[in-house]
MDAnalysis code that builds the backbone (N, CA, C; Angstrom):
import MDAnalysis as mda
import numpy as np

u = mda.Universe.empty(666, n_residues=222, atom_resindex=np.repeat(np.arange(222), 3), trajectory=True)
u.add_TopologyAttr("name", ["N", "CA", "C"] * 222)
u.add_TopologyAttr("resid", np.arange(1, 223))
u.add_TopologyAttr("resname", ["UNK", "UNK", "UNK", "UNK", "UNK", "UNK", "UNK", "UNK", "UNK", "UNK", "UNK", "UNK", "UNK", "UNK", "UNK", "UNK", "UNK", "UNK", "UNK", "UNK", "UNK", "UNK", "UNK", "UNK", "UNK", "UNK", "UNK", "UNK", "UNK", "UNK", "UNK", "UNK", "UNK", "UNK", "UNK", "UNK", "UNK", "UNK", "UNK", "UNK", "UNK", "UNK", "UNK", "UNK", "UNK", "UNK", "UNK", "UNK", "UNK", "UNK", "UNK", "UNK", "UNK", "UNK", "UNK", "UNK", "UNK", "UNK", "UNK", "UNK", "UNK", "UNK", "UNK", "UNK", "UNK", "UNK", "UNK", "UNK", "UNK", "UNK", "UNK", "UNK", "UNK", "UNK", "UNK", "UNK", "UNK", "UNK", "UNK", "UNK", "UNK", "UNK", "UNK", "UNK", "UNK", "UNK", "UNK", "UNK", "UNK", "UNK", "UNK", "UNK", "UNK", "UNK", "UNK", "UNK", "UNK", "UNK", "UNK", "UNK", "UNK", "UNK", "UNK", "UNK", "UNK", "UNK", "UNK", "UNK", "UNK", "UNK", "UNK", "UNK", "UNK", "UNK", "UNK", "UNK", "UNK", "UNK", "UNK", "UNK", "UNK", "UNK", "UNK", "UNK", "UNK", "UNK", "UNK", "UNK", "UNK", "UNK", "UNK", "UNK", "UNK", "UNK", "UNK", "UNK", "UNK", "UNK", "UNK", "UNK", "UNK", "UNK", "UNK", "UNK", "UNK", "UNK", "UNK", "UNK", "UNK", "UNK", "UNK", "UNK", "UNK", "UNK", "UNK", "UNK", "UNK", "UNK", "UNK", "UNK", "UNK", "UNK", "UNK", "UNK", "UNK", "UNK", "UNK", "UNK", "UNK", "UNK", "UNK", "UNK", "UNK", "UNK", "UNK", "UNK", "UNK", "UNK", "UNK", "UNK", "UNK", "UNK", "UNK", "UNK", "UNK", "UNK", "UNK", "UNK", "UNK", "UNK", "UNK", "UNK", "UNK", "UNK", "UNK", "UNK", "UNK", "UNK", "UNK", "UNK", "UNK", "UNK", "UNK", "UNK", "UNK", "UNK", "UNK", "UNK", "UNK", "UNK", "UNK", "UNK", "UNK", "UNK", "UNK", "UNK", "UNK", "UNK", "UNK", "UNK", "UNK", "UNK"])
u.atoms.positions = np.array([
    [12.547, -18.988, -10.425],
    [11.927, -19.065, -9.117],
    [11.476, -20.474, -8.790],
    [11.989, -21.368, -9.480],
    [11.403, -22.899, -9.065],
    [12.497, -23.501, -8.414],
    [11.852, -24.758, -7.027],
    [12.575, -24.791, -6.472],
    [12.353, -25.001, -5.454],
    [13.113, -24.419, -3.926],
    [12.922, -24.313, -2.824],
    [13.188, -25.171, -2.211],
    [12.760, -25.470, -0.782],
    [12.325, -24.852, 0.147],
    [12.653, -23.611, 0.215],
    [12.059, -22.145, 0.726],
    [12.295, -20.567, 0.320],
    [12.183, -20.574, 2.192],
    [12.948, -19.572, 2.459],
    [13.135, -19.032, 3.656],
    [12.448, -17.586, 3.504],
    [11.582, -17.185, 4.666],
    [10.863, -15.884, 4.694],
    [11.020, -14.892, 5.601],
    [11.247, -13.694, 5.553],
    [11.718, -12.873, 6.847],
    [11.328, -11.568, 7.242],
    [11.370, -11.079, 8.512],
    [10.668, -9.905, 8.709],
    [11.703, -8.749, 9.119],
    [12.811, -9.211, 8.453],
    [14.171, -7.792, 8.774],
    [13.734, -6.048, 8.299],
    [14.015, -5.743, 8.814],
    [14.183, -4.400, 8.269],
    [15.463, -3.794, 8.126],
    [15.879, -3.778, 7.071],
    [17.135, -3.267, 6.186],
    [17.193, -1.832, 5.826],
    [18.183, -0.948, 5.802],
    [17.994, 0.518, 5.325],
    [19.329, 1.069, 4.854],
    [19.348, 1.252, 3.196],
    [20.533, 2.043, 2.976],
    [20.360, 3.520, 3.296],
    [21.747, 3.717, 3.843],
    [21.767, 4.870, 4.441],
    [22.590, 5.698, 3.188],
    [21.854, 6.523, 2.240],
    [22.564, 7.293, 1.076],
    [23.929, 7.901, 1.635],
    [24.202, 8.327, 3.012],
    [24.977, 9.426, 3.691],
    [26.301, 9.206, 3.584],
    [26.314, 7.559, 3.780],
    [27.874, 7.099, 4.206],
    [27.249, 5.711, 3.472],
    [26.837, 5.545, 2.611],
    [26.130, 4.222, 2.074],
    [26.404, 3.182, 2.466],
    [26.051, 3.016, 3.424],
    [26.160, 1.709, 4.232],
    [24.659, 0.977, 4.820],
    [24.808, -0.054, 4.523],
    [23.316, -0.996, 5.153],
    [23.417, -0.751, 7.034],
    [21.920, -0.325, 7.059],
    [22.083, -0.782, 8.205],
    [20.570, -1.516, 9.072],
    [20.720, -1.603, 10.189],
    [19.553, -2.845, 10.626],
    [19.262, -2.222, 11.763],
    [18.653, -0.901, 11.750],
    [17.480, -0.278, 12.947],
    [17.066, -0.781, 13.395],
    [16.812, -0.270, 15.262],
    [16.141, -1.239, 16.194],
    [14.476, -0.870, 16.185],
    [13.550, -1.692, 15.849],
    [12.192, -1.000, 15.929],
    [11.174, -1.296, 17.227],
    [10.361, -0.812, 17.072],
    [9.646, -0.973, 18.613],
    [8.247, -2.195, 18.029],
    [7.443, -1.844, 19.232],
    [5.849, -2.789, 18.439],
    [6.189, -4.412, 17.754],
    [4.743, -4.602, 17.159],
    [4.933, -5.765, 16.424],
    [5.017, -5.464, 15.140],
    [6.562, -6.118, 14.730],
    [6.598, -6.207, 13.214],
    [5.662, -6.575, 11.972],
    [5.398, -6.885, 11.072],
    [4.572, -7.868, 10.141],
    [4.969, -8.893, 10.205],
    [4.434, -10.072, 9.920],
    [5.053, -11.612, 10.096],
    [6.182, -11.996, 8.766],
    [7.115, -12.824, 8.837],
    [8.062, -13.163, 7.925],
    [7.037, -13.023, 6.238],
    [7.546, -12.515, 5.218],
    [7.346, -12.508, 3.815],
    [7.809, -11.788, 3.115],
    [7.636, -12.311, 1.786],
    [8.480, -11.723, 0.519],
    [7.286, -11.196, -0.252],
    [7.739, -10.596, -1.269],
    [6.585, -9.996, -2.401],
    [5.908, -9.235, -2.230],
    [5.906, -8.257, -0.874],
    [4.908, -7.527, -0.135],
    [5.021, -5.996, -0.893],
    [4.609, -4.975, -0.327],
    [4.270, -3.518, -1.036],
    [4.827, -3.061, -0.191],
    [5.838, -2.063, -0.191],
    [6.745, -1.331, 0.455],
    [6.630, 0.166, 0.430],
    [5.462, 1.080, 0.729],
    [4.971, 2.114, 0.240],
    [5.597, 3.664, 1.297],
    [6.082, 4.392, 0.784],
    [5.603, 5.076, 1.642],
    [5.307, 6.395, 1.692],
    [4.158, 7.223, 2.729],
    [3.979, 8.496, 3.014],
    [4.251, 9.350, 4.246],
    [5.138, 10.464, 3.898],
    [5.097, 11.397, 4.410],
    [6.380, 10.746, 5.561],
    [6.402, 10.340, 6.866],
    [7.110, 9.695, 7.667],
    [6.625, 8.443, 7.875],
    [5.629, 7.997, 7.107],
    [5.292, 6.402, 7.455],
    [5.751, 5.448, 6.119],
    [5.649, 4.414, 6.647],
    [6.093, 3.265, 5.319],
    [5.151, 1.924, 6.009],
    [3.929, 1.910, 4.550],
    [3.260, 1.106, 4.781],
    [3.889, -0.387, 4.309],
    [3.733, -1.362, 4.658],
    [3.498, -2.966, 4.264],
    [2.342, -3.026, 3.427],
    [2.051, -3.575, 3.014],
    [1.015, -4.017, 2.321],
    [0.938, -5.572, 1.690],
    [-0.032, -6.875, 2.233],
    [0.417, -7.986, 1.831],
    [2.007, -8.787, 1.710],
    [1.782, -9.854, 0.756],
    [3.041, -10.201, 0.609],
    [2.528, -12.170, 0.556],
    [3.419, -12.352, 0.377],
    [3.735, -14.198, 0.355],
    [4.313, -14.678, 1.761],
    [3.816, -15.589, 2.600],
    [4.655, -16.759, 3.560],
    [4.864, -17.552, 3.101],
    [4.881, -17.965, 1.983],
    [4.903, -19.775, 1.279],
    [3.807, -20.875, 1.788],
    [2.575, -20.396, 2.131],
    [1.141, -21.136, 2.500],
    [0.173, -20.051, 1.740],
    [0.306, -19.103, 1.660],
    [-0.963, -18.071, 1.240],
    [-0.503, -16.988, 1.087],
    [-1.571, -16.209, 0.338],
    [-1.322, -14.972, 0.233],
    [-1.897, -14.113, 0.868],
    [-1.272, -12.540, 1.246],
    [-1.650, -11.924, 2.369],
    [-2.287, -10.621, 2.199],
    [-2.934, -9.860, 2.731],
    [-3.748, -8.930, 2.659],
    [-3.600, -7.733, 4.114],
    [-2.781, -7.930, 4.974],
    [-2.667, -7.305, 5.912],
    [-1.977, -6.154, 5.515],
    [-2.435, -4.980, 6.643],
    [-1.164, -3.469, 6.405],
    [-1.018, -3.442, 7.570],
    [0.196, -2.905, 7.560],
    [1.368, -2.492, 8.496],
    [1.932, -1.077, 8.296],
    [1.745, -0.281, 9.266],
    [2.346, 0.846, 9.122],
    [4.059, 0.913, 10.057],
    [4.703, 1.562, 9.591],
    [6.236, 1.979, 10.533],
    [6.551, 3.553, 10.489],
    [6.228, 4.193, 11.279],
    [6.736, 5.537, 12.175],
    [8.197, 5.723, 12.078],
    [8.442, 6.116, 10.650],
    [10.051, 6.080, 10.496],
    [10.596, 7.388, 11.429],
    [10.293, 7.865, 12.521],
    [10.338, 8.807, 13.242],
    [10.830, 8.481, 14.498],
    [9.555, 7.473, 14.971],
    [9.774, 6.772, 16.292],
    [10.112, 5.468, 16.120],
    [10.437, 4.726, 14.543],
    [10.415, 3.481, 14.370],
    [9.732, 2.889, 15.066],
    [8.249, 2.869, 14.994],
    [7.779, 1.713, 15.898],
    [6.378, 1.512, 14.935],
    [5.953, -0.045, 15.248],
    [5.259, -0.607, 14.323],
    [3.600, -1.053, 14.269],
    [2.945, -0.382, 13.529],
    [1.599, -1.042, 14.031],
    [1.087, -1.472, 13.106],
    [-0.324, -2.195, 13.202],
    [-1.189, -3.067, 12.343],
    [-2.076, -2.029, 12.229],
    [-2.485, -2.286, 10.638],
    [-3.426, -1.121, 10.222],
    [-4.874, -2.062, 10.298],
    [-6.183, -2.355, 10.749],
    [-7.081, -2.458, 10.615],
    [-8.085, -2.033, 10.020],
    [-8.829, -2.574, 8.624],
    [-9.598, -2.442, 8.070],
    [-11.037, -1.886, 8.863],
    [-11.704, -0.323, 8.948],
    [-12.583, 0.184, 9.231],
    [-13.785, 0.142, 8.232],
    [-13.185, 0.258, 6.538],
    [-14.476, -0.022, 5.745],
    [-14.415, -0.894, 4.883],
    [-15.403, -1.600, 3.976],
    [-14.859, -2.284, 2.867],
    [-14.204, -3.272, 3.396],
    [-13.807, -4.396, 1.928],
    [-12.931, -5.301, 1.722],
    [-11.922, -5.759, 1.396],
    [-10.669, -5.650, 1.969],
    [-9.577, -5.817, 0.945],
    [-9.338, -6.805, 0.332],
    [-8.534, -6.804, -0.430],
    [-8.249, -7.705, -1.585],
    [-7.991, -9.478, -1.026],
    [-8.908, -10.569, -1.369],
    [-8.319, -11.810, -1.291],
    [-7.972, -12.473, -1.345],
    [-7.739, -13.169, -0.154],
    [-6.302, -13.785, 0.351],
    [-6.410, -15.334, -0.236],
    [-5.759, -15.975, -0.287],
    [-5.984, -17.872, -0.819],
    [-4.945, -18.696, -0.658],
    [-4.934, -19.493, -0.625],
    [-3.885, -20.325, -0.771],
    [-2.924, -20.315, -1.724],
    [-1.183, -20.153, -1.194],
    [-0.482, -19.705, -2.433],
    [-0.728, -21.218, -3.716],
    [-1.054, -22.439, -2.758],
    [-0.408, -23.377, -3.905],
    [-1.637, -23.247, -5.729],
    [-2.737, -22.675, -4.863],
    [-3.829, -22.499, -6.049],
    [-3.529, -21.772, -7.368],
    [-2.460, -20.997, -7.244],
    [-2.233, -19.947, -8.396],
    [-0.561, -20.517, -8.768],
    [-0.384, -20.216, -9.983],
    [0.926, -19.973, -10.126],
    [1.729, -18.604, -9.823],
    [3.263, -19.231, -9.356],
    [4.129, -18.573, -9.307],
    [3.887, -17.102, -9.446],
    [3.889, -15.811, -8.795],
    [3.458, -14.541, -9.568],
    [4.617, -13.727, -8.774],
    [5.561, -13.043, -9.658],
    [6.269, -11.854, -8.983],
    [5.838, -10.688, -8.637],
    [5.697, -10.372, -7.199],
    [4.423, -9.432, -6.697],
    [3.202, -10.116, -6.506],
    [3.295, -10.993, -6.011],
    [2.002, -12.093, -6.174],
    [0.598, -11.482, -5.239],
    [1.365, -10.710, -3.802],
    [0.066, -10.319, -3.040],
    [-0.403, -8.722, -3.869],
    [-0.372, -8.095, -4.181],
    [-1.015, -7.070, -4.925],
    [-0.271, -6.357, -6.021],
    [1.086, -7.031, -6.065],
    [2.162, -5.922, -7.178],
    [2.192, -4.578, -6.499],
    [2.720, -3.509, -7.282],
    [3.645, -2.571, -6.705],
    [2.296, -1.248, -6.234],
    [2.029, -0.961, -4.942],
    [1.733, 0.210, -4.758],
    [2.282, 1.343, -5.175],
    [0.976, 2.602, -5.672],
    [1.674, 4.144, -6.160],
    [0.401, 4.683, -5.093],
    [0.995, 5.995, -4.553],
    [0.281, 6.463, -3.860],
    [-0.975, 7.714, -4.754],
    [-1.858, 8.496, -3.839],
    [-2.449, 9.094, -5.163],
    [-3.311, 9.921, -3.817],
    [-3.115, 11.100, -3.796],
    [-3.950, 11.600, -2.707],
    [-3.462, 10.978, -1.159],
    [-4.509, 10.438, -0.657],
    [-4.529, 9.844, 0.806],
    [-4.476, 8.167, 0.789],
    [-4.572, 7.995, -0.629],
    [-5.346, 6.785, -1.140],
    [-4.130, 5.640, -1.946],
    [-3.599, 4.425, -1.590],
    [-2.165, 3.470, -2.253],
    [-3.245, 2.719, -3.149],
    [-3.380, 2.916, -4.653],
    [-4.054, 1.987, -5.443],
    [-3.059, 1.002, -5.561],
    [-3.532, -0.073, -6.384],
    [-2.718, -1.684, -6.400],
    [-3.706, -2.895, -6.460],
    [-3.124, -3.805, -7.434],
    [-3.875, -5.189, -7.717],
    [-3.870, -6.225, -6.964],
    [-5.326, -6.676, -6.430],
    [-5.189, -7.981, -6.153],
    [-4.587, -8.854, -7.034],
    [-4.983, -10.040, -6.251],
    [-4.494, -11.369, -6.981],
    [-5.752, -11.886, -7.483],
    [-7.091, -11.600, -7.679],
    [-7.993, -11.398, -8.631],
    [-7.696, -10.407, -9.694],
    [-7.066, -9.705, -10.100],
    [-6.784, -8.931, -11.493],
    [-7.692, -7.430, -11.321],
    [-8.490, -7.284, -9.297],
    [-9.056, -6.120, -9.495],
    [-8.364, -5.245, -9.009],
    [-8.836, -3.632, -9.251],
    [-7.884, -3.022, -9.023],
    [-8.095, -2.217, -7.748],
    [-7.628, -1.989, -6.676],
    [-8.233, -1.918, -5.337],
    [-7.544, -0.339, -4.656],
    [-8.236, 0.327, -4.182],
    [-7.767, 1.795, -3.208],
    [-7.719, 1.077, -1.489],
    [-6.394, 1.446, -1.171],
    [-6.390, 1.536, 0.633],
    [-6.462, 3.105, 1.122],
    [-7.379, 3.824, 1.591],
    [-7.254, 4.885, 2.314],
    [-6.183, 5.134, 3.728],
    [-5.325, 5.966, 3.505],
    [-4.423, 6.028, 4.724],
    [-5.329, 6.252, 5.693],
    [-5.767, 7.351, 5.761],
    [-6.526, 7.954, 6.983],
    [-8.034, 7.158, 7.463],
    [-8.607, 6.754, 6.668],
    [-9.666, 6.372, 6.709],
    [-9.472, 4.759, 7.067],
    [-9.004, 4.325, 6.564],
    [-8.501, 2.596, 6.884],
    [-9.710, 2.086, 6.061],
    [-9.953, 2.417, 4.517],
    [-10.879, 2.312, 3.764],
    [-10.274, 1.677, 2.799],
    [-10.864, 0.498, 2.296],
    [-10.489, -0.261, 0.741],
    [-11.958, -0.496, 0.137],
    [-12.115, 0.112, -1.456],
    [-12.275, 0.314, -2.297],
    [-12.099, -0.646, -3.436],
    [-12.834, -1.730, -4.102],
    [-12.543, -2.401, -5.214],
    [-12.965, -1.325, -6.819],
    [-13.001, -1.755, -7.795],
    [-12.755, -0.519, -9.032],
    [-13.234, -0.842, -10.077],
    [-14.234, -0.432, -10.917],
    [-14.085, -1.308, -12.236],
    [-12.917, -0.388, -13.485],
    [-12.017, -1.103, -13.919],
    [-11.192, -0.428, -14.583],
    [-11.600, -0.387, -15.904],
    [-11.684, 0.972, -16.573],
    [-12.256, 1.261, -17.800],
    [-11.500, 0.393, -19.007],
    [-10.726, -0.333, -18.836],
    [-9.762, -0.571, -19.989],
    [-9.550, -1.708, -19.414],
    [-9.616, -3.021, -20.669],
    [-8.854, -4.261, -20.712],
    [-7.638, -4.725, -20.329],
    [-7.103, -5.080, -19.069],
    [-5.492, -5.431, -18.266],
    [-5.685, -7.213, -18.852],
    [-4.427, -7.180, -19.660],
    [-4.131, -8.870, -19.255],
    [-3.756, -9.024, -18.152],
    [-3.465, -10.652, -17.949],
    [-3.045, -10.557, -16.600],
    [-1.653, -10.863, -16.907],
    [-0.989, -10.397, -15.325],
    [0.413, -10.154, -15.419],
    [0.883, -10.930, -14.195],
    [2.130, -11.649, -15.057],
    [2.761, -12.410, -13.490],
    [3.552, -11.539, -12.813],
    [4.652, -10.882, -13.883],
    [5.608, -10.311, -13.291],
    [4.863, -8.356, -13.596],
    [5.062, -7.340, -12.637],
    [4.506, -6.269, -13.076],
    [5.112, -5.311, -12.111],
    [4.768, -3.924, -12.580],
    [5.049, -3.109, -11.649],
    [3.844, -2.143, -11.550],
    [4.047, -1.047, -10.805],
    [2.978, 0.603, -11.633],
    [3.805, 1.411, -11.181],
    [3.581, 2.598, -11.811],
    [3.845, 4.174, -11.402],
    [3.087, 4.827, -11.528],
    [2.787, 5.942, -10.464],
    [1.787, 7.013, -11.079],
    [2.102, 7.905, -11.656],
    [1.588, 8.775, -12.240],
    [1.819, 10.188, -13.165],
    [0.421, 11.046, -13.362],
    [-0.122, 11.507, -12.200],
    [-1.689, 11.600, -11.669],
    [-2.415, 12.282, -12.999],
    [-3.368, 12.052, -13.245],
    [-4.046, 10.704, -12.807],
    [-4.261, 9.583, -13.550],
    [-3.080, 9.506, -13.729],
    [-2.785, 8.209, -14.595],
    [-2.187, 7.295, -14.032],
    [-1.938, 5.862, -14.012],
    [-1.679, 4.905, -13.559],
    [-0.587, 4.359, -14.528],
    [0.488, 3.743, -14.817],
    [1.084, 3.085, -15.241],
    [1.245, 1.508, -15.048],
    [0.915, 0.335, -15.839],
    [1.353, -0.831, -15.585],
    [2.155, -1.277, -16.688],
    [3.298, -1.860, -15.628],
    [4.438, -1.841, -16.802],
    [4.709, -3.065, -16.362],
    [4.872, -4.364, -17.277],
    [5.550, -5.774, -17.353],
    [4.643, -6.698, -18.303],
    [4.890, -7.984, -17.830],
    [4.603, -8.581, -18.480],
    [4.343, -10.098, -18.300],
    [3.052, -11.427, -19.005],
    [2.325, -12.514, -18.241],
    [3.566, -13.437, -17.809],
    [4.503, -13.267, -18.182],
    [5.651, -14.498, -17.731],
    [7.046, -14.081, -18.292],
    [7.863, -14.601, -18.030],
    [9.191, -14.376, -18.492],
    [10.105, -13.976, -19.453],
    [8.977, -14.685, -20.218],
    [9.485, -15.244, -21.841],
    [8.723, -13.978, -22.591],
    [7.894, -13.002, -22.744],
    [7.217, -12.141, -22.988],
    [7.304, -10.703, -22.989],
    [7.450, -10.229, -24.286],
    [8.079, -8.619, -24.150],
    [7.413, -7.920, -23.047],
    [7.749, -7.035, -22.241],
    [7.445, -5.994, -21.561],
    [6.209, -5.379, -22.197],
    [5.221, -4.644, -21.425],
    [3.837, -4.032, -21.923],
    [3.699, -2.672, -21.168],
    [3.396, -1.592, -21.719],
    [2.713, -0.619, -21.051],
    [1.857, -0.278, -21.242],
    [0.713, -0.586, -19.625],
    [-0.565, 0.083, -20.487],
    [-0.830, 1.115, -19.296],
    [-1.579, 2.331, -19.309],
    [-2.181, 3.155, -18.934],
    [-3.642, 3.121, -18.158],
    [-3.912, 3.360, -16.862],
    [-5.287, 3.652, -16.281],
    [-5.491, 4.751, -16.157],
    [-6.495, 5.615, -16.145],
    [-7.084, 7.190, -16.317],
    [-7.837, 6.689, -14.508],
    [-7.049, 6.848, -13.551],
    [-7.778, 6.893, -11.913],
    [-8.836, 7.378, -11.910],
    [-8.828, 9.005, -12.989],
    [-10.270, 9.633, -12.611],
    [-11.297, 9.022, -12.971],
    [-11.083, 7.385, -13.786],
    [-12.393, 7.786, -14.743],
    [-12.609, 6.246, -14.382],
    [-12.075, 5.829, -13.090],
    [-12.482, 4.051, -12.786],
    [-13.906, 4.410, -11.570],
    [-14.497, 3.150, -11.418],
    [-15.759, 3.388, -10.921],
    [-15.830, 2.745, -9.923],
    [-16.122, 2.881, -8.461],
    [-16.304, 1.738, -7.504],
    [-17.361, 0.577, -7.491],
    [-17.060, -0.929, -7.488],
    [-17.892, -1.669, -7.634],
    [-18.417, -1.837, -6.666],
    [-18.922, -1.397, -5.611],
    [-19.380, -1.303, -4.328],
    [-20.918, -0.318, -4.436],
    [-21.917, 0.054, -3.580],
    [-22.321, 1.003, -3.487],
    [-21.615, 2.479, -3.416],
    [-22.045, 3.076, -4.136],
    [-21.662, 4.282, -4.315],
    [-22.308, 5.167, -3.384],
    [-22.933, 5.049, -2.460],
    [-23.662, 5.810, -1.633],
    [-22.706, 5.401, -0.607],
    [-22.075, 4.582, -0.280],
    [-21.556, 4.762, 0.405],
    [-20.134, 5.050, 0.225],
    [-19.732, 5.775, -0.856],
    [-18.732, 6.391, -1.052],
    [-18.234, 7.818, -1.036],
    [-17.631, 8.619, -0.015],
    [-17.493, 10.088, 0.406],
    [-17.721, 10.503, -1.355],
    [-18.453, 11.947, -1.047],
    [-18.596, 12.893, -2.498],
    [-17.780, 13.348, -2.626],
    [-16.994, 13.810, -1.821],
    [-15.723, 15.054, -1.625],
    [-14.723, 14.390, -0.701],
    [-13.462, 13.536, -1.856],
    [-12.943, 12.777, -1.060],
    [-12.027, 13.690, -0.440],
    [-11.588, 14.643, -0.851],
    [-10.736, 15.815, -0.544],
    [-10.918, 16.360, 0.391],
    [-12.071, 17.181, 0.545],
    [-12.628, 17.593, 2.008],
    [-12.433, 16.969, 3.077],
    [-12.932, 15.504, 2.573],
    [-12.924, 14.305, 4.055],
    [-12.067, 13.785, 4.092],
    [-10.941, 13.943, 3.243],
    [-9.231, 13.240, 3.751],
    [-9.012, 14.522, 4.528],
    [-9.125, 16.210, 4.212],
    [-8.774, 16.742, 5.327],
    [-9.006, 16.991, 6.833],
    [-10.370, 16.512, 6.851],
    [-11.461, 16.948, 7.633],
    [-10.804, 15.873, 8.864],
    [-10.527, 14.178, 7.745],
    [-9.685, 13.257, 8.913],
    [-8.684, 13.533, 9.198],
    [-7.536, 14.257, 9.041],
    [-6.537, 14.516, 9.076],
    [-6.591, 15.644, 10.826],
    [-7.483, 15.995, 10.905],
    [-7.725, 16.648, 12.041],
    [-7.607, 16.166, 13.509],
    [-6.926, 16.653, 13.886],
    [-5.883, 15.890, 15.400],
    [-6.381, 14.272, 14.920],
    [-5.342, 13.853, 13.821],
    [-5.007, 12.435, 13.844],
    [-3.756, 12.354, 13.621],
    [-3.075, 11.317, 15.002],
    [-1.646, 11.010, 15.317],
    [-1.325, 10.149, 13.727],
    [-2.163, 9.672, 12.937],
    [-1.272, 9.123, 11.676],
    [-1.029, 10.096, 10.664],
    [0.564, 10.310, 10.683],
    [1.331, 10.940, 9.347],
    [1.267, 12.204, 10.452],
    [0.908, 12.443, 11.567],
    [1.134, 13.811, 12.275],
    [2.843, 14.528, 12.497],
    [3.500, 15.414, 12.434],
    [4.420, 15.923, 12.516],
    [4.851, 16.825, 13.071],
    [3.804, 16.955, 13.973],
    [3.850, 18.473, 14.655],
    [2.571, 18.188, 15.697],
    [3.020, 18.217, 17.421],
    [1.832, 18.737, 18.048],
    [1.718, 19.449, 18.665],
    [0.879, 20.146, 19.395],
    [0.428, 21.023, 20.450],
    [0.015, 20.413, 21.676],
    [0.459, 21.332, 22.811],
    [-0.208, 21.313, 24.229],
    [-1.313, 22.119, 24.300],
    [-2.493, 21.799, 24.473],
    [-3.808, 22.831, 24.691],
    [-4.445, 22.446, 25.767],
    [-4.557, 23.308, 27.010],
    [-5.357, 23.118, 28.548],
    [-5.212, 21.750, 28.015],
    [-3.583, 21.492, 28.754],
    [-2.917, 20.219, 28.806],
    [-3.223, 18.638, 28.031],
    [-4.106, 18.967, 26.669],
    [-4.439, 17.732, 25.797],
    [-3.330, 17.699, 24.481],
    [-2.676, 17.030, 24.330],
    [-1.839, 16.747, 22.838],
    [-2.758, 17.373, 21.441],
    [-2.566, 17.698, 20.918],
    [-2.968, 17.817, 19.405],
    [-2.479, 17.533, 18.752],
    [-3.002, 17.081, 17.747],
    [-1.706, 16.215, 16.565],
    [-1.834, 17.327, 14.959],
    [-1.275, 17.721, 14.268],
    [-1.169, 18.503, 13.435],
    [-0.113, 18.221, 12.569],
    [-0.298, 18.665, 11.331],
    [0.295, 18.432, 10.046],
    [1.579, 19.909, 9.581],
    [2.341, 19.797, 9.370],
    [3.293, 21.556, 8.817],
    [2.554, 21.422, 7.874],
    [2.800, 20.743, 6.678],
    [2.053, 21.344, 5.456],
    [0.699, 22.176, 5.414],
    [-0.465, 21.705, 6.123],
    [-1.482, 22.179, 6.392],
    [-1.141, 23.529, 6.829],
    [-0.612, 23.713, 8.071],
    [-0.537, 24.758, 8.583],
    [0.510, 25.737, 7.947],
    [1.314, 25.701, 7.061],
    [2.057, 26.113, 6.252],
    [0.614, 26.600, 4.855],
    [-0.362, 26.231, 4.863],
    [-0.893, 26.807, 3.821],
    [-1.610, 27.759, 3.592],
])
């Protein structure tokens, strides 16, 4: 990766499994701005952004896309802090440099800053969450995760030259470094409770004495 000048871009690309062919959908809204290294997540009919590199800094923004209506919006932070942002030239080189690989987990995309903490974005809530993680993480340039609830997987390793590592997080058992009072008791309840006529991840609505409702099948399937 040394080198450059690096070119940065905001395409949206999509193999199509059907007839496997690339193709380049027209989308609506504002895209995310040109970058590489970003978090490519997604739920249900949406596909979040998450951060990423421009070659000046590192980024912290979300972006949602309505793979439905293809069209694009900026997710705005309602609670909390997300993860920060700095100047890329301050750090070295990092593959996944703005948070490494999102796994989803509930309502909730855990994933690392570029401080080494380990951070929750709430879909519904537009809530980020910093963590204290029960267990010792080196740090990692190159990395990935997977989940396997409620376990966390981080799999790679500090640089190139360096065997591969797997280590394990237990989600249930990390702690928010924030006030805890101000953290829902029953995150379950209140991811459903938001989920209630909210147009994000909605799939289904109603006409009622002529107002839209926004509604979920699964829910109502249960």
């Amino acid at each position: 990766c040394n080198g450059g000048p690096y070119e940065y871009y905001n395409d949206l690309i999509v193999f199509n499994t059907n007839n496997l062919l690339w193709e380049r959908p027209v989308t609506k809204g504002t895209p995310p701005s040109p970058r590489s290294q970003h978090n490519a997540i997604t739920f249900g009919s949406k596909m979040l952004i998450i951060g990423g590199l421009n070659g000046d800094n590192i980024l912290n923004d979300v972006h949602v896309l309505d793979l439905e209506t293809m069209e694009w919006q900026k997710i705005d932070t309602v609670i909390g802090t997300p993860p920060p942002t700095h100047s890329y030239q301050v750090r070295a080189f990092r593959v996944g440099s703005a948070h490494g690989i999102g796994v989803g987990f509930g309502a909730s995309v855990f994933l690392f800053g570029t401080d080494e903490t380990l951070y929750s974005f709430n879909i519904l809530t537009h809530e980020w969450i910093s963590y204290v993680v029960p267990v010792s993480l080196p740090s990692r340039n190159f990395y990935m995760t997977t989940l396997s609830a409620p376990g966390m997987f981080v799999i790679g390793a500090t640089d190139l030259h360096q065997e591969i590592s797997v280590q394990k997080i237990d989600l249930s058992q990390i702690v928010p470094t924030r006030n805890t009072s101000l953290i829902r008791k029953d995150p379950l309840q209140s991811d459903f409770c938001n989920l209630l006529n909210n147009p994000l991840f909605s799939d289904i609505t109603f006409e009622v004495e002529g107002k839209t409702v926004h509604a979920h099948r699964n829910i109502l399937y249960a």
